[in-house]
FIVO-403082 format. One record per residue (C-alpha): residue in three letters; x, y, z. Coordinates in steps of 0.05 Angstrom, whole numbers, plus 5000, padded with zeros to 4 digits. Layout:
N
alaXYZ
...
//
This chain:
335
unk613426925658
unk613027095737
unk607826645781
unk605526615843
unk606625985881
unk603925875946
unk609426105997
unk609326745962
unk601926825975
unk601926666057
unk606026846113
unk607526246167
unk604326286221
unk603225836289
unk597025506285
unk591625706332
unk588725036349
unk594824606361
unk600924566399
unk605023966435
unk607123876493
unk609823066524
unk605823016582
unk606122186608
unk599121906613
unk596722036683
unk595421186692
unk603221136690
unk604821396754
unk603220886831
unk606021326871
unk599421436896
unk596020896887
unk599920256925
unk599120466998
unk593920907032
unk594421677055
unk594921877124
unk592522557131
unk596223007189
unk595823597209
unk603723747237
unk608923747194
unk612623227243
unk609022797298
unk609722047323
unk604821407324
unk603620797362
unk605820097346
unk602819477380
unk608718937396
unk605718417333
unk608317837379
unk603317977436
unk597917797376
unk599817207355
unk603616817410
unk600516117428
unk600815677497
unk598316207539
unk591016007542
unk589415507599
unk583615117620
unk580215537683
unk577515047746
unk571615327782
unk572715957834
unk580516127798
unk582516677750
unk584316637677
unk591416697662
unk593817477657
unk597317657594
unk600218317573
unk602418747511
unk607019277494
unk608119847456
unk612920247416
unk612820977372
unk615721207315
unk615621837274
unk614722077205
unk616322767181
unk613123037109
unk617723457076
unk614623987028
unk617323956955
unk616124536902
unk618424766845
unk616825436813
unk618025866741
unk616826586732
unk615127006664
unk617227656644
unk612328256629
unk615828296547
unk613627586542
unk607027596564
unk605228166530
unk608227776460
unk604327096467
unk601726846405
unk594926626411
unk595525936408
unk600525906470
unk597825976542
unk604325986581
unk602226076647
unk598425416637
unk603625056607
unk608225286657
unk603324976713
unk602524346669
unk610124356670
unk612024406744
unk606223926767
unk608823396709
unk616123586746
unk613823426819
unk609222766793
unk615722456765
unk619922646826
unk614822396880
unk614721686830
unk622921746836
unk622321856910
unk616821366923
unk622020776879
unk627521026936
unk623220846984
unk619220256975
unk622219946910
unk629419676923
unk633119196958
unk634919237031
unk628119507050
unk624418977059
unk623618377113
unk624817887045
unk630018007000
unk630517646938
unk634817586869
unk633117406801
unk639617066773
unk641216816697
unk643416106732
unk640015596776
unk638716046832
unk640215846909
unk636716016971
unk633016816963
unk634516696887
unk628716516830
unk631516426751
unk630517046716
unk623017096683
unk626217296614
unk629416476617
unk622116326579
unk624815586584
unk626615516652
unk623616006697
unk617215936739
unk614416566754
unk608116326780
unk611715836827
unk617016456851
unk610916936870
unk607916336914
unk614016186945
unk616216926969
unk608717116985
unk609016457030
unk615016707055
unk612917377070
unk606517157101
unk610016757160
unk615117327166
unk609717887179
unk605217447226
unk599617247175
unk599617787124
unk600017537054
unk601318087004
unk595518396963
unk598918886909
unk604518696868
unk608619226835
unk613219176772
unk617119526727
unk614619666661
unk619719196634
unk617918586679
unk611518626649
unk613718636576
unk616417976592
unk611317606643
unk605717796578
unk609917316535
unk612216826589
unk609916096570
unk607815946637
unk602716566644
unk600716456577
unk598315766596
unk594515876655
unk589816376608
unk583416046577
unk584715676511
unk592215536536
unk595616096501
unk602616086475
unk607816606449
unk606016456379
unk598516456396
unk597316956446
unk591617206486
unk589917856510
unk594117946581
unk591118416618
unk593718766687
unk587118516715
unk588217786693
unk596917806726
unk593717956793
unk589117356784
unk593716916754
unk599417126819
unk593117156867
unk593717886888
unk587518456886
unk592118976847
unk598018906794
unk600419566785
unk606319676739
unk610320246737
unk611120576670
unk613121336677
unk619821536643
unk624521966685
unk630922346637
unk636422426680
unk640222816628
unk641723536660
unk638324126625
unk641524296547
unk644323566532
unk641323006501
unk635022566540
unk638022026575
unk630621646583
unk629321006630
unk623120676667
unk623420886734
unk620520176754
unk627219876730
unk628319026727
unk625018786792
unk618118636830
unk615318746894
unk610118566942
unk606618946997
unk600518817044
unk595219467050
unk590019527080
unk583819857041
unk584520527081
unk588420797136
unk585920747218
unk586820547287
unk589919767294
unk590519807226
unk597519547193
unk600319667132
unk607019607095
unk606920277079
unk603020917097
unk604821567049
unk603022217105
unk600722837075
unk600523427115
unk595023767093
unk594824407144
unk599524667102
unk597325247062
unk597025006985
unk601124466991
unk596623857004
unk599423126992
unk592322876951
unk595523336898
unk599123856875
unk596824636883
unk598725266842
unk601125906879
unk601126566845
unk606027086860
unk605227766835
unk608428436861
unk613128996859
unk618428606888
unk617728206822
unk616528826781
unk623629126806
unk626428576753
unk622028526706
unk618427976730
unk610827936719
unk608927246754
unk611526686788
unk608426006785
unk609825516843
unk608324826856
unk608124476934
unk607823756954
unk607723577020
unk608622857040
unk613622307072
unk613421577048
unk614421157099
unk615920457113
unk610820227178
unk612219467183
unk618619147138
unk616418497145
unk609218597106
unk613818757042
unk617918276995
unk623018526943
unk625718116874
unk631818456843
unk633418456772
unk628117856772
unk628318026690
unk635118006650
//
């Protein structure tokens, strides 16, 4: 005897109140977050630089006798230049497949999700280049699997021999006298040097209760920068695939093996130094460096081949490196 069963009785169809779409959590990406934002207003211009020297240099103040002058000192000056390139991306969509959206899709929205997801990730890429390798910074450090010499600390994955704690004092010493008095507020890792510092016996110690791999504590981001005596750890955790378009993911952590240590100040200004200013030119139309802005292009130019829309993204920024010596740099400081 015939039956109906159920796929006989309904027709698939999308569902109207879910799709998915990967989309990294927002909180993943410092790019924006580690130094402060210069606003400009040209594309290309040049600032001032007081000689650091002049600041600090001792022996020049004498004792003045009555009726004579005070010593005359001087100081100096020097320029240089940033230049904020504008970054975009853009998609387009036909009339035919606009007119044949399900309900449940929105693609113009998922195409602007898409290409500001895009430009996030790339500005995290670029922002690594720039302020998270070796051979940027005034110190230059190695994490190495053996003792380690001078510029070396044992890897923080050795959980029996490494000190940690004792490498970020040493290097943030370092720094400090190398920059003039700045010590380093913000330490930046990648998401993988964090994995291991949360189960490192000598962080687990210093938390209340005197922790230990096997009876852990909760290790919060908040609790690293006390514990390494910074105002910020920031840790980068945004995945980057590198795998060209049609072949399988090829996933890593942008933030990679190593750790890093800048001074910033709390905003940008006159006499103000930093390790690293990011300039946005905001004067440009749509393209401002606090974030990312949609254009819409519609027209009969389009319309000539088939094309209903087009969806682009702008970005306009340079990150730049103001003072070497107010950053510190650890290589592969995890194995």
């Amino acid at each position: 005897m015939a039956m109906l069963t159920p796929s006989a009785v309904h027709i698939d169809a999308p569902l109207t109140n879910l799709t998915i779409a990967f989309l990294q959590d927002a909180n993943g990406f410092i790019a924006d977050r580690v130094f402060p934002k210069v606003s400009v207003s040209k594309k290309t211009d040049k600032y001032y630089i007081y000689n650091r020297a002049d600041f600090n240099r001792v022996g020049q103040v004498q004792p003045r006798a009555p009726r004579t002058q005070a010593p005359r000192v001087g100081m100096s000056l020097s320029t240089d230049t940033y230049s904020a390139d504008v970054f975009s991306l853009a998609t387009d969509f036909d009339f035919d497949t606009l007119a044949n959206e399900d309900a449940a899709l929105d693609i113009r929205s998922a195409g602007a999700q898409m290409l500001t997801h895009q430009l996030l990730i790339d500005r995290e890429v670029k922002w690594a280049t720039s302020y998270f390798a070796g051979s940027i910074w005034g110190t230059d450090w190695t994490g190495v699997s053996g003792s380690p010499s001078t510029n070396q600390v044992r890897q923080w994955s050795d959980y029996t021999n490494s000190t940690p704690i004792a490498d970020v004092t040493n290097i943030t010493r370092t720094m400090q006298l190398k920059s003039g008095g700045f010590k380093p507020n913000v330490m930046v890792v990648g998401k993988e040097v964090r994995d291991v510092l949360v189960n490192n016996p000598s962080i687990l110690s210093r938390l209340n209760g005197g922790a230990t791999v096997t009876n852990t504590a909760l290790v919060t981001d908040a609790k690293l920068a006390e514990i390494f005596g910074v105002e910020e750890f920031l840790v980068m955790e945004t995945v980057k695939n590198t795998a060209a378009e049609g072949l399988t993911e090829a996933n890593a952590f942008i933030g990679g093996k190593s750790a890093a240590f800048y001074y910033r100040p709390r905003a940008a200004g006159l006499m103000v130094p930093s390790a690293g200013y990011t300039f946005t030119w905001d004067d440009l139309e749509n393209a401002s460096g606090h974030g990312i802005t949609i254009k819409s292009y519609r027209g009969d130019y389009l319309a000539i081949d088939g094309v209903a829309e087009v969806l682009e993204a702008n970005l306009a920024y340079d990150h730049k490196v103001v003072s070497s010596d107010m950053g510190a740099f650890i290589a592969t400081v995890v194995a």
